[in-house]
C-alpha positions in Angstrom: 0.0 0.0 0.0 2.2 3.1 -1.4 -0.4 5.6 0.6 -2.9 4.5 3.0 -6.4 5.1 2.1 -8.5 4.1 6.0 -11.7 4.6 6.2 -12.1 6.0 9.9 -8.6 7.1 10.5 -9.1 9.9 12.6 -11.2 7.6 15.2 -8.4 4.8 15.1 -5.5 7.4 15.8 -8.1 9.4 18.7 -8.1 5.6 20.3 -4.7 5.0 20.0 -3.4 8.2 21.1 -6.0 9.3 23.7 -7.2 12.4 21.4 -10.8 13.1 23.6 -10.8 9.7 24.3 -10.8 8.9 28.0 -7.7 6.4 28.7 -8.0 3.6 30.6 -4.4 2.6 31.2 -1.3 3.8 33.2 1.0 5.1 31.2 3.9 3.4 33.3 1.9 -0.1 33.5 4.2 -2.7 34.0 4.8 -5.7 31.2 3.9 -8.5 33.9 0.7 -7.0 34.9 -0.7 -6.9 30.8 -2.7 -9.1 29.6 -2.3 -12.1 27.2 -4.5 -10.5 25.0 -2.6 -7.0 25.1 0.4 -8.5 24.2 -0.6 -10.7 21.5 -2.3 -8.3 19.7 0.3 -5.5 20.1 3.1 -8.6 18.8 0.4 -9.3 16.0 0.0 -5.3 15.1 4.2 -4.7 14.9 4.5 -8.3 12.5 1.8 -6.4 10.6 3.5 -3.4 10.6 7.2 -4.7 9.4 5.0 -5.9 6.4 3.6 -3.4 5.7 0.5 -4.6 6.3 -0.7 -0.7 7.7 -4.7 -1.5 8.1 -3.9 -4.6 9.6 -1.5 -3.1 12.2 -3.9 -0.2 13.1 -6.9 -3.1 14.1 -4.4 -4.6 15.8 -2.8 -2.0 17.9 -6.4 -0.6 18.4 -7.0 -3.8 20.3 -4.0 -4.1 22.4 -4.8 -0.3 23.2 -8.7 -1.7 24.2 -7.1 -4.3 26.6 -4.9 -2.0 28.3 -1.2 -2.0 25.9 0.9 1.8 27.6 -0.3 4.2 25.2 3.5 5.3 24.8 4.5 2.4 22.7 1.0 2.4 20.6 1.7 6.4 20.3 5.2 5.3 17.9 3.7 2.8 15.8 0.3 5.6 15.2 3.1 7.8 14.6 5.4 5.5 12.1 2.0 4.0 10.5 0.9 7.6 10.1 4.3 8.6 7.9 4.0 5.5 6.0 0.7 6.2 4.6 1.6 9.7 3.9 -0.2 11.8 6.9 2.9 13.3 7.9 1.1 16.4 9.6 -0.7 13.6 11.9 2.7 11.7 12.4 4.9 14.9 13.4 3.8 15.4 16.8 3.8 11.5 17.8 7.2 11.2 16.5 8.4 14.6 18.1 6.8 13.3 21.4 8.3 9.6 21.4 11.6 11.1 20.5 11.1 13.5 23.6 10.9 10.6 26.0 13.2 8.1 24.7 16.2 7.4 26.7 18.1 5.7 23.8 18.3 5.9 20.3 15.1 5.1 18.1 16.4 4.8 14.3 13.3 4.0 13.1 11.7 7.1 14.6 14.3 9.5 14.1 14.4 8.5 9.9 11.2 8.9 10.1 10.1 12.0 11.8 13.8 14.2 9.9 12.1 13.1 6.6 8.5 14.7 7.7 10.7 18.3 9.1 13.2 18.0 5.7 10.2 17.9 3.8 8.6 20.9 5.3 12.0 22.3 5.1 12.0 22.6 9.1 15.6 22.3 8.7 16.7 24.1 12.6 14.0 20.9 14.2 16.4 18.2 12.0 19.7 19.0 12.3 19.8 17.9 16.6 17.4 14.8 15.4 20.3 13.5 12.8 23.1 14.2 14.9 21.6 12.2 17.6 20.9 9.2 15.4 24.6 10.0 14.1 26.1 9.7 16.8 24.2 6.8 18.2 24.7 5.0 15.2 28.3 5.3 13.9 28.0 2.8 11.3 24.8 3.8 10.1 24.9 5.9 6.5 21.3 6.9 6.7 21.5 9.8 9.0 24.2 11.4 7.1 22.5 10.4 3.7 19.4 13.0 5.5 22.0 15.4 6.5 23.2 15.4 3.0 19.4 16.1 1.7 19.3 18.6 4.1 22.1 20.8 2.6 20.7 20.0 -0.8 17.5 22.0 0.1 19.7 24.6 2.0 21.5 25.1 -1.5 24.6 24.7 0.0 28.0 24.1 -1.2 28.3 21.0 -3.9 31.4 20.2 -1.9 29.7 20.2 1.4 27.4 18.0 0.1 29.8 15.9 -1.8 32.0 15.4 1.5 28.5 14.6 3.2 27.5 11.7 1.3 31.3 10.3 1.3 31.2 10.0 5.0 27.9 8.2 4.4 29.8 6.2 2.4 32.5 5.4 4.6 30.3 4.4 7.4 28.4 1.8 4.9 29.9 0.9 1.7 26.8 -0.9 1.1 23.9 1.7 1.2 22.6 2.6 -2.1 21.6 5.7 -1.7 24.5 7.3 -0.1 26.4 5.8 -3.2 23.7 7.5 -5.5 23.7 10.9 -3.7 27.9 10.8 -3.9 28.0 9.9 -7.5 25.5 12.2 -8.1 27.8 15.2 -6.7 30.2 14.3 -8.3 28.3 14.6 -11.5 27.2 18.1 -10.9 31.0 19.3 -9.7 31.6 18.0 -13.4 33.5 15.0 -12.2 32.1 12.5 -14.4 34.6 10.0 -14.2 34.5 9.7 -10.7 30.1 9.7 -11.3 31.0 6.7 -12.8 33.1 5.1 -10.7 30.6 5.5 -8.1 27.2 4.5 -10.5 29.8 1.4 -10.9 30.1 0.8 -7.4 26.6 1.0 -6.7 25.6 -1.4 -9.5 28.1 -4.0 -8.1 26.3 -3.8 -5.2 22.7 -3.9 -6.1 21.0 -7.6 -5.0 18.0 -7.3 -6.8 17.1 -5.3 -10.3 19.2 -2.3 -10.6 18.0 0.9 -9.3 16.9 3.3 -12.5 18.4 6.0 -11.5 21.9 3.8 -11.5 21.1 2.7 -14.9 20.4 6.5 -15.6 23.9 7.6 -14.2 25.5 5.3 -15.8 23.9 5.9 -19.0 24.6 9.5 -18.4 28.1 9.2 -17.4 29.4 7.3 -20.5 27.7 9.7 -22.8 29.4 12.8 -21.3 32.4 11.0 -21.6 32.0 10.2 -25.2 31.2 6.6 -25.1 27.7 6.9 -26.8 27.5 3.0 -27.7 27.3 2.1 -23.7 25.1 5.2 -23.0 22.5 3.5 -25.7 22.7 0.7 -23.6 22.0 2.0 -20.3 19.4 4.4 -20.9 17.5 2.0 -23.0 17.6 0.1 -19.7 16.9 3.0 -17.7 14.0 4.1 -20.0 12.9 0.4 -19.8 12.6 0.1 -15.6 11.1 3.4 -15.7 9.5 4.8 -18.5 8.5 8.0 -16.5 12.3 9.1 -16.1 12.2 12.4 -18.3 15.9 13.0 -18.2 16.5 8.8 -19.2 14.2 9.0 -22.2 15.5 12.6 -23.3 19.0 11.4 -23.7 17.8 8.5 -25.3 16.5 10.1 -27.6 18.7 12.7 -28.4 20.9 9.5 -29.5 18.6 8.2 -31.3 17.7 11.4 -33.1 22.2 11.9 -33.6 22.1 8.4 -34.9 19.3 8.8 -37.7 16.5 7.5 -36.0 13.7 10.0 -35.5 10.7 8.0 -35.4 12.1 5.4 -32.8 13.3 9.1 -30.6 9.7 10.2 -31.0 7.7 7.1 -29.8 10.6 7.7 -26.7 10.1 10.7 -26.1 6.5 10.6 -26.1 6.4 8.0 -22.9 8.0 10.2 -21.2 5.4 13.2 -22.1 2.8 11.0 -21.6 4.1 10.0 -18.0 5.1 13.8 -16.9 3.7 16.3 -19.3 4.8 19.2 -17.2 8.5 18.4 -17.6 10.1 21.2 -19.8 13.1 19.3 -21.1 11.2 16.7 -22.7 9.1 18.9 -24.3 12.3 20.6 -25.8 13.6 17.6 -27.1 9.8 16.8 -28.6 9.9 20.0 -30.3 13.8 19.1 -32.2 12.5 15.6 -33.1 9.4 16.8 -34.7 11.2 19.1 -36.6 13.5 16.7 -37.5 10.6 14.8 -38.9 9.3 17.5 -40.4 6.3 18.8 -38.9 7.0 22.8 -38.3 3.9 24.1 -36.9 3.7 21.0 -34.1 7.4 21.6 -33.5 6.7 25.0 -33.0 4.0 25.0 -30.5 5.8 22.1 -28.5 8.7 25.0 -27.8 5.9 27.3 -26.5 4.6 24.9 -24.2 8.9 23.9 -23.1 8.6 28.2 -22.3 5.8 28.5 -20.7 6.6 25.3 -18.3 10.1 26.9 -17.6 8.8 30.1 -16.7 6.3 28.2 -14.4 8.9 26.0 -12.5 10.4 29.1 -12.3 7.8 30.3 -10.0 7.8 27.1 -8.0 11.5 27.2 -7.7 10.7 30.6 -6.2 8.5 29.6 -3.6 10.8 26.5 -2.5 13.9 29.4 -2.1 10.9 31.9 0.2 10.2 28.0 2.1 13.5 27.7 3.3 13.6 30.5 5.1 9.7 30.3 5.8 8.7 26.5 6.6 6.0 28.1 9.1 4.1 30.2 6.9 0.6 28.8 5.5 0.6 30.9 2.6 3.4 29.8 0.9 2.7 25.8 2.0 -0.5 26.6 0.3 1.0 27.8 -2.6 3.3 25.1 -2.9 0.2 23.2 -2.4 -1.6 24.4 -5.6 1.3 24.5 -7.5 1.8 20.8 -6.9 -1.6 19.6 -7.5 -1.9 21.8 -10.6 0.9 19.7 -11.9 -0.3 16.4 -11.4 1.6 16.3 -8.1 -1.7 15.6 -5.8 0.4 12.9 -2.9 2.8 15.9 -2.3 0.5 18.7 -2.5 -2.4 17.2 -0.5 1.4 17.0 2.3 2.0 20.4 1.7 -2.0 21.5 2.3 -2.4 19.5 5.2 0.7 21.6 6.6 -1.2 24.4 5.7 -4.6 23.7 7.7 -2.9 22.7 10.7 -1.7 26.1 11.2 -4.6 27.7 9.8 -7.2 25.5 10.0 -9.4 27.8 7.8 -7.0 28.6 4.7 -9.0 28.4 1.8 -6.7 27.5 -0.6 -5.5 24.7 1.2 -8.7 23.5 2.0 -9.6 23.7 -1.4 -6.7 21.5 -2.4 -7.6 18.8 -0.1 -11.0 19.0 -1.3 -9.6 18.3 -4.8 -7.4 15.6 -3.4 -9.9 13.2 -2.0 -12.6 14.0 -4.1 -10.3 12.7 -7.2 -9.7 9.7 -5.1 -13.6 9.3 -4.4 -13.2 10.3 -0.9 -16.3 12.2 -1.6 -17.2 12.8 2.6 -13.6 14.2 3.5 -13.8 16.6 -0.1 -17.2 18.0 1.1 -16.2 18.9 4.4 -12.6 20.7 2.9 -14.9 22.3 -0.3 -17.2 23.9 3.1 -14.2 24.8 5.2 -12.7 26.7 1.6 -16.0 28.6 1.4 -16.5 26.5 -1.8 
């Protein structure tokens, strides 16, 4: 379940987590004096949980909390369950609050809850939360692979960065996406070689199918380098694991297009439309294969749409910049919001609106937002009460 859809949710977390509820337990009960029943069904709701099984685990936990299970330890799992199924507004405060009590480290948790405050660019809340976990955890890449986000959306120094993820590295050789994020530097401080040394590394690596966006670096890597015969190959692999990767399929097809092939570039290129039509780059390279082929005036109008999309990420890029300085203010979440949904974006705008609402629980355009969220997704109860509360 990539995003949990539960009908009821806000009654199952007000159980779990005592929200108007009246609780029935002590919050220091000892583990000898539960009951058979608390405990089973609180082991049956974490086995759910580590499988992802998120409806299952919230039924479960409910009934550990009905025959008396310490609310702190249901409080993480609401919390994690919450973050998993894309309610990170919900989840924030659980997570904060477990975090606050915990004696020792809580990995889980603290991944967790700094991916909710990166994402809402609460960068000051973070920064103690990763260090903690980092040094808790010294041979543990992920905390410095979130540190390393963290700059990224600070628009700091590529070096910073790039020194960032190699410590990652260091700690585990193993993790994937510190190995992406380092390569990836590297790529942008226009150290290709050393990209690919790295996109190597992390394809050695992989157990299962290779990650795309390996594929994609490598692909990448050998045609900066002039290799274009093993770029074909690896972006035609890339472009074939995901088919919505608009940088994959434009260099793709930009070979294909070099090498005399303009109707194979175009049925490439047009995936990759099809998949993100608001991507500006792909819409370029739509526009020089169409001329190639021929066809001015659709070639022509394809460029108008690439302008008008750059000067409209533009904009977004704009708000992102005022957020990082800004994470608090419901205007600009909200217009983050719109922007997101109005780009076929709804997961991370409905995020971004539901930020919004919980610091102005009246903010029409947010509301609005979330009223076009669930309604698309036939939620038509939650979408009537948001279209009232935008005045709509």
């Amino acid at each position: 379940m990539s995003r949990m859809r539960i009908i009821g949710i806000a009654a199952l977390l007000a159980a779990l987590v005592g929200g108007g509820i009246a609780l029935t337990w002590n919050r220091e009960r000892s583990e000898s004096t539960l009951s058979a029943k608390a405990r089973e069904r609180f082991e049956a709701g974490r086995l759910a949980y580590s499988r992802k099984q998120l409806q299952e685990a919230l039924s479960a936990f409910d009934e550990a909390r009905a025959a008396g299970y310490p609310e702190s330890d249901l409080e993480r799992y609401a919390g994690l369950i919450l973050a998993e199924g894309g309610h990170a507004a919900e989840a924030e405060p659980l997570l904060s609050g477990v975090l606050a009590r915990s004696r020792d480290s809580d990995a889980e948790v603290a991944e967790s809850l700094s991916k909710i405050l990166i994402a809402r660019y609460a960068i000051a809340e973070a920064i103690p939360i990763l260090e903690r976990w980092a040094r808790d955890a010294p041979r543990d890449a992920r905390p410095l692979t979130l540190l390393a986000e963290m700059r990224i959306r600070q628009a700091a120094d590529p070096a910073t960065i790039l020194a960032t993820y190699q410590s990652a590295v260091d700690r585990d050789p193993t993790s994937l996406p510190a190995r992406i994020g380092l390569a990836e530097q590297h790529h942008i401080l226009g150290d290709e070689r050393s990209a690919l040394r790295e996109f190597e590394a992390a394809l050695k690596s992989s157990r299962e199918a290779p990650d795309p966006s390996v594929l994609l670096g490598m692909g990448r890597a050998h045609q900066v380098l002039g290799d274009e015969s093993r770029a074909l190959e690896f972006l035609e692999r890339a472009v074939a694991a995901d088919g919505t990767s608009s940088e994959a399929a434009t260099r793709l097809a930009t070979i294909l297009l070099r090498r005399g092939d303009p109707p194979r570039a175009l049925a490439v290129i047009d995936r990759a439309v099809q998949a993100d039509p608001f991507d500006p780059e792909s819409r370029y390279a739509r526009g020089m294969i169409l001329a190639r082929l021929g066809r001015t005036d659709e070639s022509r109008s394809e460029n108008e749409t690439m302008r008008r999309l750059r000067d409209d990420r533009e904009k977004f890029n704009k708000i992102q910049a005022e957020l990082s300085s800004r994470p608090e203010d419901p205007d600009l979440t909200a217009s983050a919001a719109r922007w997101l949904i109005d780009h076929g974006r709804s997961e991370e705008a409905a995020e971004w609106a539901r930020l919004s609402v919980r610091i102005r629980p009246s903010h029409p355009i947010a509301n609005a937002v979330l009223a076009e969220f669930h309604g698309a997704r036939g939620e038509v109860g939650l979408a009537n009460s948001y279209r009232l509360r935008a005045g709509k």
